[in-house]
C-alpha positions as CSV (number, residue, x, y, z in Angstrom):
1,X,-20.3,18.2,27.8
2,X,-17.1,17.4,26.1
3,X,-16.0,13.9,25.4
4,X,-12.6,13.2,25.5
5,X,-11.2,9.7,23.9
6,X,-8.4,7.8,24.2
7,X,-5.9,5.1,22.5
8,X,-4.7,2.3,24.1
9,X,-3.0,-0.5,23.5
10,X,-3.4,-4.1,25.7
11,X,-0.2,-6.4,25.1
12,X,-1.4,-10.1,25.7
13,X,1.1,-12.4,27.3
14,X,2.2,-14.9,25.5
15,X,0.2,-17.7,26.9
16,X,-3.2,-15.7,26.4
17,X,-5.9,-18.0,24.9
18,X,-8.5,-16.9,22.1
19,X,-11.1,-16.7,24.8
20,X,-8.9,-14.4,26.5
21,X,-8.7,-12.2,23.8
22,X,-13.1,-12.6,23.1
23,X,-13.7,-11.7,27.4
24,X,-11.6,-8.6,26.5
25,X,-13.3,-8.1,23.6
26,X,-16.6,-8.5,25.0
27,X,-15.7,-6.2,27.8
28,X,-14.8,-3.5,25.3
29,X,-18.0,-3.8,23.4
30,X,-20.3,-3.5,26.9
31,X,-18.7,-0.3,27.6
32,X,-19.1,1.3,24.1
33,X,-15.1,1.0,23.2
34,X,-14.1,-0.5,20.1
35,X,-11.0,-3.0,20.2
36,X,-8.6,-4.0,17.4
37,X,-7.1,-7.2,17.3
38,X,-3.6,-7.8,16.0
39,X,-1.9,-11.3,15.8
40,X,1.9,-10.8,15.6
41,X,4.6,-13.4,15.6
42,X,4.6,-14.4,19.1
43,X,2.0,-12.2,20.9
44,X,-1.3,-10.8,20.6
45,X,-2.0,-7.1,20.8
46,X,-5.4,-5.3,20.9
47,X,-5.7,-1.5,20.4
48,X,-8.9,0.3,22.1
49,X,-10.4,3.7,20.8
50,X,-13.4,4.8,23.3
51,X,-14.4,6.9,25.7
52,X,-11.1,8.0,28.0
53,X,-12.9,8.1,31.6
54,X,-14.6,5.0,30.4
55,X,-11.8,3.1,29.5
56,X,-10.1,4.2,32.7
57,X,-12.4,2.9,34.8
58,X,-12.4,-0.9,33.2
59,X,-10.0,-3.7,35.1
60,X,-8.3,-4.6,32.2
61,X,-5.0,-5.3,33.7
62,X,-7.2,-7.7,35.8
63,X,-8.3,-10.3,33.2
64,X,-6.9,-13.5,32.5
65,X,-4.3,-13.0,29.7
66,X,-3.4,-9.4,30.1
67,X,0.2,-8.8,30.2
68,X,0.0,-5.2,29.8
69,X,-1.9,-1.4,29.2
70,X,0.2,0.9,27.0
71,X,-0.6,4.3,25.9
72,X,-0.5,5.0,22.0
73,X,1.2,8.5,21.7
74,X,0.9,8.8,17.7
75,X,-2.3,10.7,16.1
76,X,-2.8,7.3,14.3
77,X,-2.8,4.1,15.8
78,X,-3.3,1.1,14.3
79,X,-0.7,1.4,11.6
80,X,1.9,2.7,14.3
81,X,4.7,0.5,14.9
82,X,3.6,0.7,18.9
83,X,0.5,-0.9,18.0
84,X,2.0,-3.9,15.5
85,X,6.4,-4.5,15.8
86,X,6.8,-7.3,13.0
87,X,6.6,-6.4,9.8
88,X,3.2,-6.7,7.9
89,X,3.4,-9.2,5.3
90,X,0.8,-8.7,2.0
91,X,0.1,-12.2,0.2
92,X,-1.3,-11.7,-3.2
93,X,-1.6,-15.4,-5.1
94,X,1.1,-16.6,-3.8
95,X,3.7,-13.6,-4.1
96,X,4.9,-11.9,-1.3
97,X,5.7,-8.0,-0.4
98,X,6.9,-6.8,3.1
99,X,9.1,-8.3,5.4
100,X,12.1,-9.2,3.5
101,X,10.2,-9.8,0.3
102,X,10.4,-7.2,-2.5
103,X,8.1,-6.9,-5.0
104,X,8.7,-5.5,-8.7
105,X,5.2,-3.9,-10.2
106,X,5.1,-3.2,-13.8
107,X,3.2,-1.9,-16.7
108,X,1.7,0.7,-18.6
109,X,0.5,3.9,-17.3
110,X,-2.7,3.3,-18.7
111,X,-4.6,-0.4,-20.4
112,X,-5.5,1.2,-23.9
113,X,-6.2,-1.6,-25.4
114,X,-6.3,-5.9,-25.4
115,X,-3.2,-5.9,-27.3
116,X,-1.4,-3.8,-25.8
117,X,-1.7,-4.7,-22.2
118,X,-1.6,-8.5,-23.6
119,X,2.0,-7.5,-24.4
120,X,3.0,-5.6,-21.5
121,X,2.0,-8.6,-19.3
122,X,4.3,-10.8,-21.3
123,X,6.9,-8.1,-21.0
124,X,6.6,-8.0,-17.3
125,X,6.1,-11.4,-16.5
126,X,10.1,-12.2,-18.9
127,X,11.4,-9.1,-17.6
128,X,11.1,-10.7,-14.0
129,X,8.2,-8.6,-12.5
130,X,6.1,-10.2,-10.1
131,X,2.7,-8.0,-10.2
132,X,1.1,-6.2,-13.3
133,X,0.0,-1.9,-12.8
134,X,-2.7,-0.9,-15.3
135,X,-4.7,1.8,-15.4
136,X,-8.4,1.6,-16.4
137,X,-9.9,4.4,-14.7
138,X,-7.3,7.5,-15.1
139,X,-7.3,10.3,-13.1
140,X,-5.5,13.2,-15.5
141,X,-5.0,17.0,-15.3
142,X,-6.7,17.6,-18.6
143,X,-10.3,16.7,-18.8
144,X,-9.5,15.7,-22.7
145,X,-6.9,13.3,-22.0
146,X,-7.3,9.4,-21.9
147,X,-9.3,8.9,-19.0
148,X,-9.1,5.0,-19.6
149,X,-11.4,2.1,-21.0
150,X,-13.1,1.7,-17.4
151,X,-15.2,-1.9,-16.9
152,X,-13.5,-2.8,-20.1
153,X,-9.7,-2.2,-19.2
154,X,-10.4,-4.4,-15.6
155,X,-11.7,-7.2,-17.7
156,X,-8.5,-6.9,-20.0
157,X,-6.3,-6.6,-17.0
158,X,-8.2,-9.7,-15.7
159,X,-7.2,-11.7,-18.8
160,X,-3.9,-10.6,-19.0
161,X,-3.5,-12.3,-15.0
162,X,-4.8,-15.2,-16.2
163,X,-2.3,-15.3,-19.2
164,X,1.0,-14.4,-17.5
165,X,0.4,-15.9,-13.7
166,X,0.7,-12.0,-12.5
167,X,-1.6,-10.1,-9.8
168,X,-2.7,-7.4,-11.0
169,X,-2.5,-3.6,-9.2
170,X,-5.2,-0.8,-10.7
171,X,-6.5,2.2,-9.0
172,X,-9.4,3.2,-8.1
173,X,-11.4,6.7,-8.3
174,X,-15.0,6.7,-7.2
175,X,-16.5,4.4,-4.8
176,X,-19.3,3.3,-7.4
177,X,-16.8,1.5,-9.1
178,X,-15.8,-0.5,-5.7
179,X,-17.7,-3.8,-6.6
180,X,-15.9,-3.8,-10.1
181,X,-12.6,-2.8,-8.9
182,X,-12.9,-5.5,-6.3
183,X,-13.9,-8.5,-8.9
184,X,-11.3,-8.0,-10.9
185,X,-8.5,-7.1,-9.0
186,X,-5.8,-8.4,-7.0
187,X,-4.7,-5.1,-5.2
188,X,-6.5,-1.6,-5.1
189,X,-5.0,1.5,-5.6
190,X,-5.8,5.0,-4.5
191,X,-3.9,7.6,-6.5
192,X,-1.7,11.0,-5.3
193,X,-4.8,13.0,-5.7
194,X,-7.0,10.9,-3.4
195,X,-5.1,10.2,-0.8
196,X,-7.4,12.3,1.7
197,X,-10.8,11.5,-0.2
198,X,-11.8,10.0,3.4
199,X,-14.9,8.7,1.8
200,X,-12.9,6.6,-0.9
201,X,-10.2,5.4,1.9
202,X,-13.3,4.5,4.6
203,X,-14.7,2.2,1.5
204,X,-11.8,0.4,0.6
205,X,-11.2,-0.6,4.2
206,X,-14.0,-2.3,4.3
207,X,-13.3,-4.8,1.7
208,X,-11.0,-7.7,1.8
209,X,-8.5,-6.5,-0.9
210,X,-5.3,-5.0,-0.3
211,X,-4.8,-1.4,-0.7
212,X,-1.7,0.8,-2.4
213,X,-2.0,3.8,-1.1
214,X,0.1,6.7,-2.6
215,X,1.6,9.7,-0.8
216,X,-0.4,13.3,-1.7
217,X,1.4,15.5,-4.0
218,X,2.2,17.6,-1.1
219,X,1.4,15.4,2.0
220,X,3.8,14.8,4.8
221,X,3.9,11.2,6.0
222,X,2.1,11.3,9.2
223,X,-0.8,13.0,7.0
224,X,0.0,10.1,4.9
225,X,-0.2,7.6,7.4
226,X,-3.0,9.3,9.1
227,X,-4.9,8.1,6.0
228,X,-3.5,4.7,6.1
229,X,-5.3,4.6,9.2
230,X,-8.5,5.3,7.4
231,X,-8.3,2.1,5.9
232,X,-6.8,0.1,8.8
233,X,-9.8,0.9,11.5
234,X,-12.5,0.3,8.9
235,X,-11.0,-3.4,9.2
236,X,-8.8,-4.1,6.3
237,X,-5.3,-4.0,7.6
238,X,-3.6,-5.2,4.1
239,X,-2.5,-1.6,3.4
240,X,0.8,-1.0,1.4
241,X,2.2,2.7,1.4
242,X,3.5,4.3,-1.7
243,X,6.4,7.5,-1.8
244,X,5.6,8.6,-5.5
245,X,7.5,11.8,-5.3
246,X,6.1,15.3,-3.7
247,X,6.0,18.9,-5.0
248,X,8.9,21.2,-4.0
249,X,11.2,24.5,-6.0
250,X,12.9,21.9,-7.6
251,X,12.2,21.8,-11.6
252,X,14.7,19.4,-12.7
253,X,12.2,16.5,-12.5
254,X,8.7,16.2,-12.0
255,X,8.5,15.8,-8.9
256,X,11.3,15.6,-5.8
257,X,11.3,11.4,-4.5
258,X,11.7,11.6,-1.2
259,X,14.0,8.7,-0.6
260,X,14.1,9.6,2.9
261,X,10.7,8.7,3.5
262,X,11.1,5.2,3.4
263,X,13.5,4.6,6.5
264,X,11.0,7.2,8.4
265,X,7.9,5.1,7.4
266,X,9.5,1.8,8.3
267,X,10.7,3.5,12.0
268,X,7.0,4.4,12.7
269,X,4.9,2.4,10.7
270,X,4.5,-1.6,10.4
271,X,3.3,-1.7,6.9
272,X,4.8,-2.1,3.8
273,X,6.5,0.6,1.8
274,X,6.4,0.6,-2.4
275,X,9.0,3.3,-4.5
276,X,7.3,4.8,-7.7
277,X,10.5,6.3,-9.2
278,X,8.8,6.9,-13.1
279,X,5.9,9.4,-11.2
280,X,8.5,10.6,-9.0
281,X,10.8,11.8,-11.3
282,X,9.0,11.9,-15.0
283,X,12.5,10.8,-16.5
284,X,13.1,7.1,-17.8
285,X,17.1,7.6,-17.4
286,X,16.4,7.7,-13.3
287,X,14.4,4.7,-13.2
288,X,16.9,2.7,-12.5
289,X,19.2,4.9,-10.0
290,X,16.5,5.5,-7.8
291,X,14.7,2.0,-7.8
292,X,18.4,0.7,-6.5
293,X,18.4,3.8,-4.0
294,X,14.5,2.7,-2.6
295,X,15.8,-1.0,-2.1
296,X,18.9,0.1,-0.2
297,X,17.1,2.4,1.7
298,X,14.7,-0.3,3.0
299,X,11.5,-0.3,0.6
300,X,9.1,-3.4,0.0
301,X,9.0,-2.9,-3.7
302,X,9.7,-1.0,-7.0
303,X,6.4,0.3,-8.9
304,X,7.4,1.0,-12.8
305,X,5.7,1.9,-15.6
306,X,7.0,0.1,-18.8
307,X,4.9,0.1,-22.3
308,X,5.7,-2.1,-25.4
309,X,6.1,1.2,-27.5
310,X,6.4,4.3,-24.9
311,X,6.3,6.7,-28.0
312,X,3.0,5.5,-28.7
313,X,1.6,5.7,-25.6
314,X,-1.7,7.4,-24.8
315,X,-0.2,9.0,-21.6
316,X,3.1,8.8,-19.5
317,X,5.1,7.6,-22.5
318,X,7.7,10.1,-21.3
319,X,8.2,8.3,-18.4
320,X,7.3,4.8,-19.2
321,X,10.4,1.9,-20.1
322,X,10.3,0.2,-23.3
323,X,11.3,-3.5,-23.1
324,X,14.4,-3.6,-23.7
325,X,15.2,-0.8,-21.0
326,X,12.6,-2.7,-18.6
327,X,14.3,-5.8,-18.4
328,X,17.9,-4.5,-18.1
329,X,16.6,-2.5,-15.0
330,X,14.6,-5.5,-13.8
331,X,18.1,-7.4,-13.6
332,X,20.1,-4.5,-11.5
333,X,17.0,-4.7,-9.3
334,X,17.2,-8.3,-8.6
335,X,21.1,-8.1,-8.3
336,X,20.7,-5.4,-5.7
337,X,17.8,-7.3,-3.6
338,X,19.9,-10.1,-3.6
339,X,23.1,-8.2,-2.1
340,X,20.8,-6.8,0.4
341,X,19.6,-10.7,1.5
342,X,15.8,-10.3,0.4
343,X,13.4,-11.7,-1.8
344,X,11.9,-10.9,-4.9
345,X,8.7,-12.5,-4.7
């Protein structure tokens, strides 16, 4: 026999206790549903996934605290804006992205070596960024490329936060490298290429570390925030979505940036939404353009790559900012966060 599930969504009034929310809870677990509690700014909101006839038959509209039942009518759930209204705020020591708070990430493609990434931190950190991107484990086309320094490039990256004050943002690749990943950094990313490795995406969720989770080189964005969800039912809900460009005809740049993407995310989707405009385009002279056109358009940040000597550079050098071109970027970005009455940081 077929079983059919369902998604719901119980709206607490506004008065609801705690204990409220554990009988509902409780009720959930006794009939083999699963509920999903989310705190907002003024009430509480707990999604269900379980059996449909099941669910139907539970009183939920009779318990103390219970304002409402709602259905949830996208594929995913918890990262839907009917599930959670306000904004999701990430906090990474101390700086904020989401919710009226932009945040400018920085840095080289890849961490090559101590000096180098020792440099680019204090590039960053003047230049006015407010997180640090490094590659240690890199994911590349050729299999004779740079793939990265591994344990070694997280413990430089690891110094180079405790130097410049910066969290630090590196992606991951394999979930054997989790536990190392994890120690030494401040936000997890899972690259265009893994954005539907469901394996890597059920890991991360269910560690307390923010994710960065980048759109699919050819992914529409409810696939990509199907695999948001991933992530957000495994338990960690500190998810931050990335538009990083997408295949199309078009040759005149890498890839096409779909700046449309961002005002569609924000309309269905309560998280967060970061602009990589070097991967997008592969062109350091529209950097800057399209970083202004992400903030305008409503994103939560500006991800850039910027090496000390781009020329040198052991991949993405085409694309990457030296520091002089990094820091006169950084200041039309902060002009145009400012006219738009946010915060960088």
């Amino acid at each position: 026999m077929e079983t059919r599930s369902t998604e719901m969504m119980i709206v607490m009034q506004e008065t609801a206790s705690a204990e409220d929310v554990d009988r509902i809870l409780e009720l959930l677990d006794s009939a083999g549903a699963r509920g999903h509690v989310s705190t907002g700014d003024v009430v509480t909101v707990i999604g269900i996934m379980g059996e449909r006839d099941v669910i139907a038959g539970l009183p939920l509209e009779a318990y103390p605290g219970v304002d409402k039942v709602l259905p949830i009518l996208r594929p995913y759930k918890l990262v839907s804006r009917e599930f959670r209204h306000s904004d999701t705020v990430i906090t990474v020591g101390g700086t904020k992205l989401g919710g009226g708070h932009i945040a400018l990430i920085a840095g080289p493609c890849s961490v090559e070596s101590r000096e180098q990434l020792l440099e680019a931190a204090t590039i960053a950190k003047e230049g006015g960024a407010t997180m640090l991107r490094g590659g240690a484990f890199k994911p590349r086309t050729s299999p004779y490329a740079f793939q990265g320094l591994g344990v070694e490039g997280l413990e430089i990256l690891a110094e180079a936060r405790e130097m410049c004050g910066l969290p630090v943002v590196t992606e991951l690749m394999d979930p054997r490298h989790l536990d190392d990943v994890a120690k030494y950094s401040d936000i997890i990313q899972i690259g265009a290429r893994n954005m539907q490795n469901f394996q890597l995406l059920s890991a991360v969720g269910e560690v307390d570390r923010p994710v960065l989770l980048k759109r699919g080189l050819a992914a529409t964005i409810d696939e990509l925030l199907m695999a948001a969800e991933y992530i957000v039912k495994e338990g960690n809900d500190q998810v931050i979505l990335c538009e990083r460009g997408i295949r199309t005809f078009e040759t005149a740049t890498r890839n096409t940036l779909d700046i449309s993407a961002v005002p569609i995310i924000k309309q269905r989707s309560h998280l967060p939404v970061v602009v990589d405009p070097s991967h997008a385009t592969g062109k350091v002279d529209l950097v800057e353009p399209l970083s202004l056109a992400a903030i305008v358009a409503g994103a939560d940040g500006i991800m850039i790559e910027m090496h000390p000597t781009p020329e040198l550079a052991l991949s993405d050098g085409a694309q990457s900012l030296d520091p002089r071109q990094f820091s006169a970027v950084s200041a039309r970005i902060r002009d145009v966060v400012a006219w738009a009455g946010k915060t960088l940081g």
